[in-house]
C-alpha positions as CSV (number, residue, x, y, z in Angstrom):
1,X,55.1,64.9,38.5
2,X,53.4,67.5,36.5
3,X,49.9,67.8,35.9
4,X,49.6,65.2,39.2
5,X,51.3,66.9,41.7
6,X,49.7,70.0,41.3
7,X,46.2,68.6,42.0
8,X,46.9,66.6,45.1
9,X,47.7,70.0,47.3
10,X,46.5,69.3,50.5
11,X,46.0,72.9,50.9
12,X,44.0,73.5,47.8
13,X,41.7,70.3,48.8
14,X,40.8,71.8,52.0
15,X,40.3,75.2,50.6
16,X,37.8,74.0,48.5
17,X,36.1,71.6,50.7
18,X,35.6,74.5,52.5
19,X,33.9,76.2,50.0
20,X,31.8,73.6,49.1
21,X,30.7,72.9,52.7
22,X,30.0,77.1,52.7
23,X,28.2,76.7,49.5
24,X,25.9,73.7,50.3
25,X,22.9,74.7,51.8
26,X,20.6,71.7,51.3
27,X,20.9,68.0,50.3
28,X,22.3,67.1,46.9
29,X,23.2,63.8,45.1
30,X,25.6,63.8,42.2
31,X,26.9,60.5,40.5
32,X,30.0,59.8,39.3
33,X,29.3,58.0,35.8
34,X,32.7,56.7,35.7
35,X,34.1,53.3,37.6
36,X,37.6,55.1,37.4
37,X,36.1,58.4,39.7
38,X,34.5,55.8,42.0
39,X,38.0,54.4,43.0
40,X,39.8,57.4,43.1
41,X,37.1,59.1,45.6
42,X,37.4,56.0,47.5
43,X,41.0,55.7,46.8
44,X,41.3,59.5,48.5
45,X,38.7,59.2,51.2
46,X,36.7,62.3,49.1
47,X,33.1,60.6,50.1
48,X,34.3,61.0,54.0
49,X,35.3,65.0,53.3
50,X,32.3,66.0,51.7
51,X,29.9,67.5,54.0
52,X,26.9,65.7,55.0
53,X,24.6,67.4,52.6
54,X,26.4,66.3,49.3
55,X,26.1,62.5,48.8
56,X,27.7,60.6,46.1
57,X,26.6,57.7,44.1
58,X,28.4,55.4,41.7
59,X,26.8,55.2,38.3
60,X,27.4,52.4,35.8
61,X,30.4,54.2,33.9
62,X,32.4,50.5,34.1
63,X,32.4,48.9,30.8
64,X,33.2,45.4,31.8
65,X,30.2,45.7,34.6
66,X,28.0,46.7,32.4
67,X,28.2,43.8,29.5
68,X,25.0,41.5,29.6
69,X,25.2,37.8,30.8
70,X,24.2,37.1,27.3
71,X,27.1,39.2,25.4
72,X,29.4,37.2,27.9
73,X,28.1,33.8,27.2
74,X,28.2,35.1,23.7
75,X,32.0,35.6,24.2
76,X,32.8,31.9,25.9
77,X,31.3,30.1,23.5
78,X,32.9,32.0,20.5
79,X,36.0,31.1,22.7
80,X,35.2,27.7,22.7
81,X,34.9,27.3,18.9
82,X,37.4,25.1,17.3
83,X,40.6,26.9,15.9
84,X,39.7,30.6,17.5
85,X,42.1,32.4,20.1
86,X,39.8,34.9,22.0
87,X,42.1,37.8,23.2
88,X,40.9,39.7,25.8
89,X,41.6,43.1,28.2
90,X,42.3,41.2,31.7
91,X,39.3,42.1,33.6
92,X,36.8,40.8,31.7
93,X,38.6,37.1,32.0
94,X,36.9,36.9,35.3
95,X,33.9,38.0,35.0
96,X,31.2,35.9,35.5
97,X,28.5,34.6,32.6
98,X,25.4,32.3,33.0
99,X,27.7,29.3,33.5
100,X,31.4,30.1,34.1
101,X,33.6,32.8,32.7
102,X,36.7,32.9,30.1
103,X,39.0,32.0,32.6
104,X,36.8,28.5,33.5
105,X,36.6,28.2,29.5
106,X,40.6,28.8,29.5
107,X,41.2,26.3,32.2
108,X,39.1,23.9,30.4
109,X,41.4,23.9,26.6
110,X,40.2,27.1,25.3
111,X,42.8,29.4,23.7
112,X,41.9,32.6,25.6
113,X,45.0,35.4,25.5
114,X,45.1,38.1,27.9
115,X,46.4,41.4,25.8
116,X,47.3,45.0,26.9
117,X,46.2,46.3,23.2
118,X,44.6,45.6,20.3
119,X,47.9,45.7,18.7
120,X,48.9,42.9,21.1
121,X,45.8,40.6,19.3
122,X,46.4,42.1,15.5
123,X,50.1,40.8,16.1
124,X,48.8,37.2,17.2
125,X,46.6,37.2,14.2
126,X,49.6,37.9,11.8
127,X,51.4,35.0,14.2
128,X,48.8,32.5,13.8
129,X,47.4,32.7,10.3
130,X,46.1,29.0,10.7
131,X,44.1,30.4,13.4
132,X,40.7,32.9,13.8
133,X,41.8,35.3,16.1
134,X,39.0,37.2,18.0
135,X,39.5,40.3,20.2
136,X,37.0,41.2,22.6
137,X,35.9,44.6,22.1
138,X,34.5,46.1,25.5
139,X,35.3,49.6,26.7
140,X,32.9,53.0,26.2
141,X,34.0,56.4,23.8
142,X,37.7,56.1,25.1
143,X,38.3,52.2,24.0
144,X,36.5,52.0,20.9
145,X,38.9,54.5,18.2
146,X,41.7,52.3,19.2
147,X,39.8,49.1,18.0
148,X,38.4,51.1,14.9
149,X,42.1,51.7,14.0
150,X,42.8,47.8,14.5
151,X,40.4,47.1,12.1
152,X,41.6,49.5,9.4
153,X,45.0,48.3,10.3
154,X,44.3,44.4,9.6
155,X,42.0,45.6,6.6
156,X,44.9,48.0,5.0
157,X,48.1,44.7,5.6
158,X,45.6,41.9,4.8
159,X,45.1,40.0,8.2
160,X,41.9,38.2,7.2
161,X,42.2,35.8,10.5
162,X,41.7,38.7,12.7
163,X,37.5,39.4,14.1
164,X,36.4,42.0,16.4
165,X,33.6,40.8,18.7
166,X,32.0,44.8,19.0
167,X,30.3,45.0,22.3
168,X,31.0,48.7,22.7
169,X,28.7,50.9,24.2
170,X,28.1,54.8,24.4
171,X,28.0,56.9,27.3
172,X,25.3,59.6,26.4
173,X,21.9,57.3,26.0
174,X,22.7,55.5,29.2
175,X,22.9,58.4,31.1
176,X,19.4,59.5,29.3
177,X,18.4,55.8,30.4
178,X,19.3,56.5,34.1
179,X,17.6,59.6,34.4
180,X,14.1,58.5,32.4
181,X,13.8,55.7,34.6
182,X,13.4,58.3,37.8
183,X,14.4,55.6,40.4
184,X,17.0,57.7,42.1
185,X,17.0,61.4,42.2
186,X,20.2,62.9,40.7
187,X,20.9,66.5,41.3
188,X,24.2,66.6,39.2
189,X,26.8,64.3,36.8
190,X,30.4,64.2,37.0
191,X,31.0,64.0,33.7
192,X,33.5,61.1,32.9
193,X,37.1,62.8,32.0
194,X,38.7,60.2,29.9
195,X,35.6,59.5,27.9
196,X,35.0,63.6,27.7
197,X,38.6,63.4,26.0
198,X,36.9,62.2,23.1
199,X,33.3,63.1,22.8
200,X,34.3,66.8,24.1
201,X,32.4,68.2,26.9
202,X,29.3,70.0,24.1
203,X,28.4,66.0,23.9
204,X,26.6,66.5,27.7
205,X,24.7,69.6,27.0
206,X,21.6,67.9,27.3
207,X,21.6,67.0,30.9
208,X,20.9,70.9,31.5
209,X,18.9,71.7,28.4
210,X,16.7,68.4,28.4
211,X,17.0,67.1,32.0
212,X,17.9,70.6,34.3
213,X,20.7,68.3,35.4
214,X,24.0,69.9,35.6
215,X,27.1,67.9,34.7
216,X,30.8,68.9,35.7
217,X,33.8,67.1,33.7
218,X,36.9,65.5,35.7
219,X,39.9,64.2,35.9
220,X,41.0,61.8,38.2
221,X,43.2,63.7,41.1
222,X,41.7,64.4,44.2
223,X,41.7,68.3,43.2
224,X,40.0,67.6,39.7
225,X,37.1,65.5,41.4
226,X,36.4,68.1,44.2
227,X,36.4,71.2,41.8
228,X,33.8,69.3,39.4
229,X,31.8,68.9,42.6
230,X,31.8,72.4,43.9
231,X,31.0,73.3,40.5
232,X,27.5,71.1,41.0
233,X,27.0,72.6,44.4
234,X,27.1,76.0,43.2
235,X,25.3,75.4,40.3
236,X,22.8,73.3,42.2
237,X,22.2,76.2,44.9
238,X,21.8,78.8,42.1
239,X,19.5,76.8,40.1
240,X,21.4,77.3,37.2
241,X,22.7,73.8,35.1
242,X,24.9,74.2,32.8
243,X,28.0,71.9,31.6
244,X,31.3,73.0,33.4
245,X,34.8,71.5,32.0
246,X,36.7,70.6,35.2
247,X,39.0,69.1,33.3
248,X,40.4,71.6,30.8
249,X,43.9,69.8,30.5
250,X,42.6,67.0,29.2
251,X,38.9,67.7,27.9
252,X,38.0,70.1,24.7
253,X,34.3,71.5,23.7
254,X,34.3,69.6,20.3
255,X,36.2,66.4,21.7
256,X,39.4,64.7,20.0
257,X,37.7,65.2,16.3
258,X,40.5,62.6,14.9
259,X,39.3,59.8,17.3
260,X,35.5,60.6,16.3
261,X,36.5,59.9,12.4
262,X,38.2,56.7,13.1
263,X,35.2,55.3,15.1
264,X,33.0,56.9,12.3
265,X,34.4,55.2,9.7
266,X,34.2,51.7,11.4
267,X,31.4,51.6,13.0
268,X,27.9,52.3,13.3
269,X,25.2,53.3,16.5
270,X,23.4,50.4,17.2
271,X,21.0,49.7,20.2
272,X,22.7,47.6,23.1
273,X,22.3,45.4,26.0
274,X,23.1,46.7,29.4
275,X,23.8,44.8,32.8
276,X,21.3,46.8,34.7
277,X,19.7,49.1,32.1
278,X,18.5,46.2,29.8
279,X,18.1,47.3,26.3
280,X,19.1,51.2,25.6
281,X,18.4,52.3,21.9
282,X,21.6,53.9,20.1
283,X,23.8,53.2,22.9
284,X,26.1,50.7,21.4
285,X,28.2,50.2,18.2
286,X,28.7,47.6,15.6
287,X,30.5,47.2,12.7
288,X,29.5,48.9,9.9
289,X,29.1,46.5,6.6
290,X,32.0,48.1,5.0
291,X,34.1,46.2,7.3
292,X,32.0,43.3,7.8
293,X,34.8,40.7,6.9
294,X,36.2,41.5,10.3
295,X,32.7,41.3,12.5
296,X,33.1,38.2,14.7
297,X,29.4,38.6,15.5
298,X,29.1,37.5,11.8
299,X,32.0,35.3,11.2
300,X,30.5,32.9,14.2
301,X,27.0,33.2,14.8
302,X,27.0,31.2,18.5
303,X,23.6,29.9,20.2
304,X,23.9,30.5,23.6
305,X,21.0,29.6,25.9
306,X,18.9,31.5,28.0
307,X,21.1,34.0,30.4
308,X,21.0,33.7,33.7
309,X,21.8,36.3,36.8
310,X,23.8,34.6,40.1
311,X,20.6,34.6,42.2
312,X,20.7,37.8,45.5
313,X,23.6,39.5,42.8
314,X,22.5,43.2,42.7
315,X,25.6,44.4,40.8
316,X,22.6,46.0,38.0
317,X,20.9,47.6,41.5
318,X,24.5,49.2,41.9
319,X,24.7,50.1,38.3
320,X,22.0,52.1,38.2
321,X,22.7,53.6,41.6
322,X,19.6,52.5,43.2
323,X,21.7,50.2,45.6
324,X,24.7,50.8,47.4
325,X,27.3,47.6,47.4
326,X,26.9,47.1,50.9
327,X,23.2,46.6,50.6
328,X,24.1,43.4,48.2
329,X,24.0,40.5,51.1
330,X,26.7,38.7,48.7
331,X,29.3,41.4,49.0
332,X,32.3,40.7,51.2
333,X,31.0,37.4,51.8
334,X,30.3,35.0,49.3
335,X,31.1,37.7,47.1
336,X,35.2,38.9,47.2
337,X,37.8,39.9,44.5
338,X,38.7,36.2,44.7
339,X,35.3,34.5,44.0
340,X,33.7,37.6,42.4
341,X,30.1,36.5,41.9
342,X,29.5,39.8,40.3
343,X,31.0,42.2,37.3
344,X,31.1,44.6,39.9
345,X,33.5,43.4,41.9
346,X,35.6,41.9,39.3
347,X,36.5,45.2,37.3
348,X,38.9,47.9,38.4
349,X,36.7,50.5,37.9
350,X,33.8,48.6,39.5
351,X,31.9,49.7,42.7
352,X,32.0,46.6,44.7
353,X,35.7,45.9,43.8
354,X,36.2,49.8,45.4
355,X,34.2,49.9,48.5
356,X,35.7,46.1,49.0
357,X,39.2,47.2,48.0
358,X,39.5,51.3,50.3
359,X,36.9,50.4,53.4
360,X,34.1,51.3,51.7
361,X,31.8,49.2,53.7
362,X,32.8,51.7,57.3
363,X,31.5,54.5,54.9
């Protein structure tokens, strides 16, 4: 298969872990931002390859792990509101709140819709017009323009039963939030691909300018990740951080200028809650007044109570890449894909979920 093929060549791979392991003179630790690297390193046995001196750590680029308690109990009870269907991506469904999830509220009489799209919950707006269709809007850069176009969609045909619940957030100011914090040492970024697609890869050039943090941009084949890494090592050993597109098939300087407009138009920066980060000025986006008809956040102002964490859970530890998953004592035990007690092990880009799912634990 093009473009996949070519960048899981065994032969390549071990030419450049050989480089790498050549090139890597002293101890370095790069995170992966994005829950989708996590699993493919994991998926590919990549952490195992590396030499010893270059460690990897999982960041908090999963965008169902990182929505608050709060923002989720925010969502059940706007799901439990007379006359709504909540629509939903199928992850989040699982994921734990403060009490229960969207699934419990489902099994209870709530009209909560799995969709692939937010076509799919436009469509059962225009289906139901007796109804107040909500979607759930989670995801980072690479999410939101398609639920921007939704909105202009149902606001250009008239589809006044359909809300968008925006609890979108922005990559940039939680990587700023990571490194301000300074509790674990990060000597490089692998810059997420498919959220690089759209903000272009001049979006991370302040890790080197502000921070002296190289970043390196990748895709998601074994080859992609491991290029974007010797990049880091070398640029690591020559003390020279820069921003490196490993991902030139995919990834531009400027970003996809087309899906920049579209979120533009709809919505606005706004400061946001993070599971693990807490509150991160301008990292989040709501709907700008202009479109304000189709804000659920204003259409059903829900009290919720005080949120609550699942006490010994230290999917925010993992987050933030202070904590490995198998330093959780929940994980693998009272904590599995099954009964997730955690986000993190709920998503499929989550940690937990990967070192669970590919062995991580013998790692």
């Amino acid at each position: 298969m093009k473009y996949v093929d070519e960048y899981r060549a065994p032969e390549l791979a071990r030419k450049l872990l050989a480089s790498i392991e050549a090139r890597s003179t002293r101890p370095v630790r790069f995170m992966e931002f994005c829950g989708g690297h996590t699993h493919a390193i994991f998926r590919h046995g990549l952490r195992q390859m590396l030499p010893p001196t270059v460690q990897l750590r999982s960041g908090p680029g999963c965008p169902v792990c990182v929505t608050s308690d709060a923002d989720i109990d925010r969502a059940i009870a706007t799901a439990t509101l007379p006359g709504v269907i909540l629509t939903t991506f199928g992850d989040m469904i699982k994921v734990p709140g403060s009490d229960g999830s969207l699934q419990t509220a489902k099994a209870e009489g709530a009209d909560v819709r799995i969709v692939y799209s937010t076509l799919d919950a436009l469509q059962i707006a225009r289906d139901n017009p007796e109804n107040e269709v909500v979607f759930l809007g989670i995801g980072f850069e690479t999410t939101a323009p398609t639920v921007a176009a939704s909105i202009l969609e149902a606001s250009a045909t008239e589809v006044d039963n359909f809300r968008v619940l925006s609890l979108h957030k922005l990559t940039p100011p939680a990587t700023c939030a990571l490194l301000d914090a300074g509790e674990v040492r990060l000597d490089g970024i692998i810059g997420p691909g498919h959220v690089t697609t759209i903000i272009g890869s001049a979006a991370w050039e302040f890790l080197p300018r502000d921070y002296g943090v190289p970043c390196a941009v990748a895709g998601f084949e074994p080859l992609d990740i491991l290029e974007a890494v010797s990049a880091l090592v070398e640029m690591s050993e020559a003390g020279e951080p820069a921003v490196v597109n490993s991902y030139t098939r995919g990834v531009h300087p400027e970003g996809n200028r087309t899906a920049q407009g579209v979120m533009a138009r709809v919505f606005e920066v706004a400061d946001a809650e993070w599971r693990g980060l807490g509150r991160v000025p301008a990292s989040g986006l709501a709907i700008r007044q202009a479109y304000a008809p189709f804000d659920a956040a204003l259409a059903f102002p829900v009290k919720t109570g005080p949120a609550r964490e699942h006490p010994g859970c230290r999917c925010g530890d993992v987050l933030r890449g202070t904590a490995e998953p198998t330093d959780c004592p929940l994980f693998g035990r009272a904590c599995t894909p099954v009964r997730p007690v955690g986000p993190c092990m709920v998503s499929a880009e989550g940690a937990c979920a990967a070192w669970y799912q590919y062995g991580g634990i013998l790692v």
